[in-house]
Short mmCIF file of the C-alpha atoms (twelve columns), coordinates in Angstrom:
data_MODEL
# 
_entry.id   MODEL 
# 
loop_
_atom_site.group_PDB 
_atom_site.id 
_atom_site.type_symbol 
_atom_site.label_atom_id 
_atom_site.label_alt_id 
_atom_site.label_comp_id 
_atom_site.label_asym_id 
_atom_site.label_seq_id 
_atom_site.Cartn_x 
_atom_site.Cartn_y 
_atom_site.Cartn_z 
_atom_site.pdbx_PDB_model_num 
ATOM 1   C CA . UNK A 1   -7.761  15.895  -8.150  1 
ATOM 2   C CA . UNK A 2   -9.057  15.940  -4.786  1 
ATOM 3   C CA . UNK A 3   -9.655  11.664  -4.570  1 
ATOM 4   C CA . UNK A 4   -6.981  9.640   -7.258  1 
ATOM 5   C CA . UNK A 5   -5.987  6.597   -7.566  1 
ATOM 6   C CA . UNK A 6   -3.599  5.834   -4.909  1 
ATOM 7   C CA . UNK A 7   -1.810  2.263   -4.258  1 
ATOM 8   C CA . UNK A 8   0.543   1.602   -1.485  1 
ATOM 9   C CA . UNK A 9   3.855   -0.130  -1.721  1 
ATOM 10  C CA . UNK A 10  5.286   -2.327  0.794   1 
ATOM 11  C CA . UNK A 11  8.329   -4.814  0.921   1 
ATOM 12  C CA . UNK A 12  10.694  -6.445  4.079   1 
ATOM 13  C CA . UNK A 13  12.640  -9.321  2.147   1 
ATOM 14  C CA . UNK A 14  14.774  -8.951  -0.675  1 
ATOM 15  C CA . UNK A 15  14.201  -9.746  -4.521  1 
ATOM 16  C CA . UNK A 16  16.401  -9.850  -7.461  1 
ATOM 17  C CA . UNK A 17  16.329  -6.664  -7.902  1 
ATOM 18  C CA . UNK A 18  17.721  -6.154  -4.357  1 
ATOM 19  C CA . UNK A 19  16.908  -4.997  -1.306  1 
ATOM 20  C CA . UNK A 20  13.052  -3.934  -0.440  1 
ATOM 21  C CA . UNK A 21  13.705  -0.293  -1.505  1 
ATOM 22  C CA . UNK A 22  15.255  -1.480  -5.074  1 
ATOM 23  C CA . UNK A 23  12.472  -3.672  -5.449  1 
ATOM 24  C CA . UNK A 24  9.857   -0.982  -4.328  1 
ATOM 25  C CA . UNK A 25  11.599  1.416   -7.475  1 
ATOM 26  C CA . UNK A 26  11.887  -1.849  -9.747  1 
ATOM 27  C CA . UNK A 27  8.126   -2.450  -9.533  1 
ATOM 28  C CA . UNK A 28  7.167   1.544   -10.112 1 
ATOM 29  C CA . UNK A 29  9.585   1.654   -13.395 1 
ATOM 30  C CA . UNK A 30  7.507   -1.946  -14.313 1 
ATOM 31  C CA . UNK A 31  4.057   -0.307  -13.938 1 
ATOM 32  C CA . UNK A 32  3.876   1.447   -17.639 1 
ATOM 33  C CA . UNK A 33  3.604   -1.988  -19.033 1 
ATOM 34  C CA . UNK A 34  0.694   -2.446  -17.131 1 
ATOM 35  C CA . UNK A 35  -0.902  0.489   -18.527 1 
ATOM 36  C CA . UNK A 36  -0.221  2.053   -15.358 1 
ATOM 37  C CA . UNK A 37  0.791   5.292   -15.242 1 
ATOM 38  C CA . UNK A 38  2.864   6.752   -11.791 1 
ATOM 39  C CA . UNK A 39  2.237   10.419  -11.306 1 
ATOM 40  C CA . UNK A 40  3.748   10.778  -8.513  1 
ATOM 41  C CA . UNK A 41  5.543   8.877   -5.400  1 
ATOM 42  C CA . UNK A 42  6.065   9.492   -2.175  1 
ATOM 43  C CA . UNK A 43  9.355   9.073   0.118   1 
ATOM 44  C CA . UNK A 44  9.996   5.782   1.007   1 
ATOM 45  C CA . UNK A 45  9.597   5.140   5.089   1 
ATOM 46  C CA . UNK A 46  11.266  2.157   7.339   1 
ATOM 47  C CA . UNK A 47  7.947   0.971   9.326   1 
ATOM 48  C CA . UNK A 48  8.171   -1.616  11.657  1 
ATOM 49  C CA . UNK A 49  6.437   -4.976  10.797  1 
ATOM 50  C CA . UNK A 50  2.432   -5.310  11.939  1 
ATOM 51  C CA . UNK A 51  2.939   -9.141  12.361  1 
ATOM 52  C CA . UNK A 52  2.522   -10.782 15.333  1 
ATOM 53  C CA . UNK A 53  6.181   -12.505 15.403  1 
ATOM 54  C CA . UNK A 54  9.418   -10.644 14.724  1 
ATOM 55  C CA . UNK A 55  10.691  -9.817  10.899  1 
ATOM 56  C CA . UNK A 56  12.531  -7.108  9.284   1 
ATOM 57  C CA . UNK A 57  11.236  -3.536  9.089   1 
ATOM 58  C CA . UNK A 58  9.139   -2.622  5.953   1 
ATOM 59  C CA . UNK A 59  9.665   -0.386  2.920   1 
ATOM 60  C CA . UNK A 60  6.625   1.766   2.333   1 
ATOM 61  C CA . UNK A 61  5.354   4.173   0.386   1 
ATOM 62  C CA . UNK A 62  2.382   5.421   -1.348  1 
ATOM 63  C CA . UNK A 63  1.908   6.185   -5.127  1 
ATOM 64  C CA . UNK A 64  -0.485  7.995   -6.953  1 
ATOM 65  C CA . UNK A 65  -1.250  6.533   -10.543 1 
ATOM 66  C CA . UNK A 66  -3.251  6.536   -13.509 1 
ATOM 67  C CA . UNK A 67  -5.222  3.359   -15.217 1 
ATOM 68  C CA . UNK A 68  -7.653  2.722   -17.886 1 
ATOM 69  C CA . UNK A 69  -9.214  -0.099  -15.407 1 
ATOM 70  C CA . UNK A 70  -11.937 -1.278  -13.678 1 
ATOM 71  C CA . UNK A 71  -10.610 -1.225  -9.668  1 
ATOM 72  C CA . UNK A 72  -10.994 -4.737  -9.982  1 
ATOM 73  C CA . UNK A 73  -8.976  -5.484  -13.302 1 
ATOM 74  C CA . UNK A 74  -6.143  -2.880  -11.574 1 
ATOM 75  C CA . UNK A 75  -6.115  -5.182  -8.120  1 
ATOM 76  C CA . UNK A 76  -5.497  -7.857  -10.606 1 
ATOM 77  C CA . UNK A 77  -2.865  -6.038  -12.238 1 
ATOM 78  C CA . UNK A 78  -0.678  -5.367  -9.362  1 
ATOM 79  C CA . UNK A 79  -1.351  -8.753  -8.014  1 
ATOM 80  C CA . UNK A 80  0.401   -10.034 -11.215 1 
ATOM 81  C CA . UNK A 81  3.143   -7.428  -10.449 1 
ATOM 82  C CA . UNK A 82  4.133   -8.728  -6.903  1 
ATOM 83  C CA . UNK A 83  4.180   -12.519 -8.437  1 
ATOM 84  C CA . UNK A 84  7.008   -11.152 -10.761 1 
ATOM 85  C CA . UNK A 85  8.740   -10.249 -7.832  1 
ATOM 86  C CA . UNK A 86  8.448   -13.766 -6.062  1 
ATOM 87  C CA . UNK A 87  5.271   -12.913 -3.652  1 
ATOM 88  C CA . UNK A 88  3.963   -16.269 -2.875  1 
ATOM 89  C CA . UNK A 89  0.976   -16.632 -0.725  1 
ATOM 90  C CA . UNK A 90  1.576   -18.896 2.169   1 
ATOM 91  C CA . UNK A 91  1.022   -16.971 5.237   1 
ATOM 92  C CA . UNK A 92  -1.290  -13.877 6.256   1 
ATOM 93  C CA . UNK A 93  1.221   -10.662 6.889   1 
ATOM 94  C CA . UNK A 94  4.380   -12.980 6.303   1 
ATOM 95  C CA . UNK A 95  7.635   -11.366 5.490   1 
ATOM 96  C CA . UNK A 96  7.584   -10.571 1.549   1 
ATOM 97  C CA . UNK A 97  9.813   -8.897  -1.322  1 
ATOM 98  C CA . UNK A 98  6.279   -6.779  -2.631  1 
ATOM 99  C CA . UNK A 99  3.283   -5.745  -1.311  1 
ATOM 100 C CA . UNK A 100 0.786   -3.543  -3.548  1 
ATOM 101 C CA . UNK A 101 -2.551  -2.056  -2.543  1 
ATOM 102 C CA . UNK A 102 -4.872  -0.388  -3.679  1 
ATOM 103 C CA . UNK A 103 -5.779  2.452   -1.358  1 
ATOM 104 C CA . UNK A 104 -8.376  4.548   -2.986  1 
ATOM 105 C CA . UNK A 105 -9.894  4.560   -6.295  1 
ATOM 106 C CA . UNK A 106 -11.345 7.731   -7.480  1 
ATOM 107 C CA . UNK A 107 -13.241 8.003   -4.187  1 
ATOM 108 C CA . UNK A 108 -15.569 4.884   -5.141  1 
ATOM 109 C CA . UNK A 109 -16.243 2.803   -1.947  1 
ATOM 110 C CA . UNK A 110 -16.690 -1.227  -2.660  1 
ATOM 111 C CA . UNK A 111 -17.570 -2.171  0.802   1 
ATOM 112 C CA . UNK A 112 -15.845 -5.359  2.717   1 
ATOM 113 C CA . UNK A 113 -16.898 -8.862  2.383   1 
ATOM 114 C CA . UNK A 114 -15.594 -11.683 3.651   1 
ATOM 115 C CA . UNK A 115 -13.228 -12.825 6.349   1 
ATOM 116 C CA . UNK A 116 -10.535 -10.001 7.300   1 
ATOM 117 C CA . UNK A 117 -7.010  -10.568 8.523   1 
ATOM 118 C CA . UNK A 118 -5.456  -13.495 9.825   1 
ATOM 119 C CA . UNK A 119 -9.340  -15.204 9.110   1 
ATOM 120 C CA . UNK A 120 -9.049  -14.762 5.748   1 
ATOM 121 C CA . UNK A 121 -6.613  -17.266 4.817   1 
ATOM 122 C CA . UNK A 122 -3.792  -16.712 2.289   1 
ATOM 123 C CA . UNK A 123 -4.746  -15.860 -0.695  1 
ATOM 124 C CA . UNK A 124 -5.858  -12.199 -2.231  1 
ATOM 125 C CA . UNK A 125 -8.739  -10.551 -0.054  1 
ATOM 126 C CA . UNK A 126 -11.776 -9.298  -2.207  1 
ATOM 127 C CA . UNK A 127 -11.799 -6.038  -3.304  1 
ATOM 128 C CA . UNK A 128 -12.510 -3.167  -0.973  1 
ATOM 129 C CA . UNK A 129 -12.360 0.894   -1.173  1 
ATOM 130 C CA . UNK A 130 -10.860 2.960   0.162   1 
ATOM 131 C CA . UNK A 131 -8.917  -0.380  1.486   1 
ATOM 132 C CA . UNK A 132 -10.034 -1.161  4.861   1 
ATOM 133 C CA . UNK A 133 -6.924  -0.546  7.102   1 
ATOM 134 C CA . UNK A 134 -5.984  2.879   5.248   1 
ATOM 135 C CA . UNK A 135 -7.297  4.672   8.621   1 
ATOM 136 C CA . UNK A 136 -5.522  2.620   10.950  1 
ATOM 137 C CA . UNK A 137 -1.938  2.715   9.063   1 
ATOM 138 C CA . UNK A 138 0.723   5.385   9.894   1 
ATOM 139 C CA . UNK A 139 3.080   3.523   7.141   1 
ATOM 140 C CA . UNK A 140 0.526   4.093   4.880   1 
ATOM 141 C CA . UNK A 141 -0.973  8.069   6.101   1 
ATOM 142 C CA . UNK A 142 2.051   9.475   6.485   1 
ATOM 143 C CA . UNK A 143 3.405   8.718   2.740   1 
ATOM 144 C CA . UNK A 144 -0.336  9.524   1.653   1 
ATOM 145 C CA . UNK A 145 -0.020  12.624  3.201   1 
ATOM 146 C CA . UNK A 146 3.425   12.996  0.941   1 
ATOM 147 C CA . UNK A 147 1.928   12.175  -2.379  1 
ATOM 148 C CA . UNK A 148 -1.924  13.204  -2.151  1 
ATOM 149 C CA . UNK A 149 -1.825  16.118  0.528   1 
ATOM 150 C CA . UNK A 150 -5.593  17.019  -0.071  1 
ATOM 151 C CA . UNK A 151 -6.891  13.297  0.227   1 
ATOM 152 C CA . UNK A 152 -9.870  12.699  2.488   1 
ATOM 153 C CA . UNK A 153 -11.513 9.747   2.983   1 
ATOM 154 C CA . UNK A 154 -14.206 8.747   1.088   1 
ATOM 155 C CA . UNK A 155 -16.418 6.844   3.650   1 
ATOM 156 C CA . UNK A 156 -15.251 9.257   7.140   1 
ATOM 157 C CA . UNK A 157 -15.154 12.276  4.788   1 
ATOM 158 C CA . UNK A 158 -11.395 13.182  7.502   1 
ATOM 159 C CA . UNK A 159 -8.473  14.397  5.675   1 
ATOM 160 C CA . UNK A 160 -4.912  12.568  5.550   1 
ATOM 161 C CA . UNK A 161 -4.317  15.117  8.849   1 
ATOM 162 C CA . UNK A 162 -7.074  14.746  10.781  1 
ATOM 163 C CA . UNK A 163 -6.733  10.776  10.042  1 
ATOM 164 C CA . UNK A 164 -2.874  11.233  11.178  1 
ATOM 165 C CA . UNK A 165 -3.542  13.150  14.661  1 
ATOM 166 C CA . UNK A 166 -6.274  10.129  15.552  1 
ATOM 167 C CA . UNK A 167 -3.377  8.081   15.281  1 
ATOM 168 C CA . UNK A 168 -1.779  6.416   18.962  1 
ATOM 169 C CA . UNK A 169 1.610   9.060   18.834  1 
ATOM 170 C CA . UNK A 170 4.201   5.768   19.350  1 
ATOM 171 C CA . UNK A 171 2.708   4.128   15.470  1 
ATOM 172 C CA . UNK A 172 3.385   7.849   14.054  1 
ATOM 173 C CA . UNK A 173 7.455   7.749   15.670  1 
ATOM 174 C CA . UNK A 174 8.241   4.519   14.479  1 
ATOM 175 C CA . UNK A 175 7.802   5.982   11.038  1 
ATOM 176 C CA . UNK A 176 10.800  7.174   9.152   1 
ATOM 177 C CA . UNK A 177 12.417  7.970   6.355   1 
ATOM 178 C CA . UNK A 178 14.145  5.256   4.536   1 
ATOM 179 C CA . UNK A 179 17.725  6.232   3.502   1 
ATOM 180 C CA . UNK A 180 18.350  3.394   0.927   1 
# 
């Protein structure tokens, strides 16, 4: 399948399940009761944070699933999966013990609305496809690349490579893999 469903999965603090990489597999074993099925995941990566003021290094990796939803009723979904893990809102890009997105749905596009990044307040941003920063990302490409090697982008019509080589070569080095 040439465009899946794909979500990202993200974590710097630790849970009760552990540290971010325990909680990254916690959350993936969780998913079937979701009626979400995980096809297949990638390796998980140690990516420095994107916020503006210091905090641990990130988990991340990308998965690609299966779901009898709506792209809207999934974003739901795994926001109700990162609560269980103690995600509370308070802060754009704060530290936190699970981050899901949704990357790409089946190829469908949902453009942007609303205020983006540190704008947009706290809460959940509206639903967007292929998510917004996907281009941009080398914590989220290079695990893409891992899990959904024929992936292009839905909008830009670029593959996961060509979207890679566009990227500055000091965000692609600070990638790599996680050992925990």
């Amino acid at each position: 399948m040439l465009n899946p469903i794909l979500i990202a999965l993200g974590g710097n603090m630790a849970s009760p399940n552990g540290p971010p990489a325990a909680t990254l597999r916690a959350a993936l074993r969780i998913m079937p009761a979701f009626g979400i099925r995980v096809d297949a995941v990638a390796p998980f990566y140690s990516t420095p944070a994107m916020a503006a003021y210091a905090q641990p290094d990130y988990v991340n990796s990308v998965a690609q699933i299966e779901a009898a939803d709506t792209p809207q009723s999934l974003l739901d979904k795994l926001h109700r999966i990162e609560a269980l893990f103690g995600r509370v809102r308070r802060e754009r890009w704060a530290p936190r013990p699970l981050d899901l997105d949704l990357l790409d749905f089946r190829g469908e596009v949902v453009p942007a609305r609303g205020a983006r990044g540190l704008d947009a307040g706290v809460g959940p941003l509206p639903l967007a496809l292929p998510h917004p920063g996907i281009a941009a990302r080398a914590f989220v490409l290079l695990p893409l690349r891992d899990v959904a090697p024929g992936w292009r982008h839905p909008v830009t019509g670029r593959s996961v490579g060509e979207l890679i080589a566009a990227l500055p070569e000091r965000d692609v080095a600070a990638i790599r893999l996680n050992k925990g």
